[in-house]
C-alpha positions in Angstrom: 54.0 -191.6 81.7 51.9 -189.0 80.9 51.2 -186.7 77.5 50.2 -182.7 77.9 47.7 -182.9 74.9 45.5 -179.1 74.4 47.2 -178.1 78.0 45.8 -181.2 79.8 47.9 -184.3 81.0 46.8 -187.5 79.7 47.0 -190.9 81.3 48.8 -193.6 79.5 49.6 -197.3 80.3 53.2 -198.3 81.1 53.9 -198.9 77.6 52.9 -195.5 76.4 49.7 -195.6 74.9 47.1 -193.7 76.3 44.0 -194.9 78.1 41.4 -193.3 76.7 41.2 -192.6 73.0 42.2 -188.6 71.7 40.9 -188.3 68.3 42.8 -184.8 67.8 45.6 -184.3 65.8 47.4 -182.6 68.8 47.7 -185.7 69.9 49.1 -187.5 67.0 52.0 -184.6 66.9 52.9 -184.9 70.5 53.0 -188.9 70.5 55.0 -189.0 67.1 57.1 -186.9 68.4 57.9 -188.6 71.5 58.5 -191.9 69.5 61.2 -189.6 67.4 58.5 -190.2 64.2 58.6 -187.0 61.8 54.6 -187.6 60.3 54.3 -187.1 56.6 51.4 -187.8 54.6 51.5 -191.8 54.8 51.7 -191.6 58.4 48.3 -189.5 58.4 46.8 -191.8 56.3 47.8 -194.5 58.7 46.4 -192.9 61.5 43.0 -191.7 59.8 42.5 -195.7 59.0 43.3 -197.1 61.9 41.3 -194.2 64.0 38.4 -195.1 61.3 38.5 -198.9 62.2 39.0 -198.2 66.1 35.7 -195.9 65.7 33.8 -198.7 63.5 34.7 -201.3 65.4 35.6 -200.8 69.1 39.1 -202.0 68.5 41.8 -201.9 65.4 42.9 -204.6 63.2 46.1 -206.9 63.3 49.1 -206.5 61.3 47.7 -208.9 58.3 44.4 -206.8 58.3 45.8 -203.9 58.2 48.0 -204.0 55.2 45.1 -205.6 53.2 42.6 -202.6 54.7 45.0 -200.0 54.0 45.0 -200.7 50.0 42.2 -198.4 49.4 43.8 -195.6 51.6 47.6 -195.8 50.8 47.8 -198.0 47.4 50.5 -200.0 47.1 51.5 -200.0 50.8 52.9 -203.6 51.8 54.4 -204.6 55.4 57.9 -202.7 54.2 56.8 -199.3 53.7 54.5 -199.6 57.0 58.0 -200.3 58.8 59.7 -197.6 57.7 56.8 -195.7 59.0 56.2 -197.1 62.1 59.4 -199.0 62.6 58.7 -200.2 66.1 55.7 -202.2 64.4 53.3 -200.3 62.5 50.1 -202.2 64.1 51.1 -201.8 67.2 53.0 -198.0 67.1 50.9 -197.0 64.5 47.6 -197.2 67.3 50.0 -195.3 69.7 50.7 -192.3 67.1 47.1 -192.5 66.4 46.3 -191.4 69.9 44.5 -195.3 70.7 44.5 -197.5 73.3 46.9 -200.7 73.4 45.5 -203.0 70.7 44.6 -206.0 71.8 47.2 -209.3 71.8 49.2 -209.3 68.9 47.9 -206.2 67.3 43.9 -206.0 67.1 41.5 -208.4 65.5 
């Protein structure tokens, strides 16, 4: 599977997510809409954090450390409202829309 991101084909694993990191926001539209996702603010908010943390850190953070980092961005968020964003698992689809590699194991760190 392959994305056409700023006319240029991007490699992805067999899951979907693509091998090397695209930090444009091209790339967040093409993916969401691939998954069927229509991106409103949340979802942007999503994807600035866990692009922040993938940045930071080399890799992004597991479901539990995610909703507890993304009180400061999104207030109020809890695991509901990241599944109705991301309702195929929002560590794990949320780094997909976000243009990032697979996390690692369950979800990041």
């Amino acid at each position: 599977m392959t994305y056409v991101i700023g006319g240029i084909e991007k490699e992805t694993d067999a899951d979907g997510y693509l091998i090397e990191a695209d930090f444009s926001e091209e790339a967040v539209q093409v993916i969401a809409a691939a998954d069927g996702i229509t991106l409103t603010p949340d979802h942007w908010k999503v994807v600035g954090y866990l692009r922040d943390e993938y940045r930071d850190n080399g890799h992004t953070p597991n479901f539990r450390n995610m909703v507890k980092g993304l009180q400061d961005v999104l207030p109020g968020c809890d695991s509901n409202s990241l599944y109705v964003l991301f309702p195929m698992g929002p560590a794990k689809q949320g780094c997909k829309v976000a243009g990032l590699p697979q996390p690692y194991g369950k979800g990041g760190y």
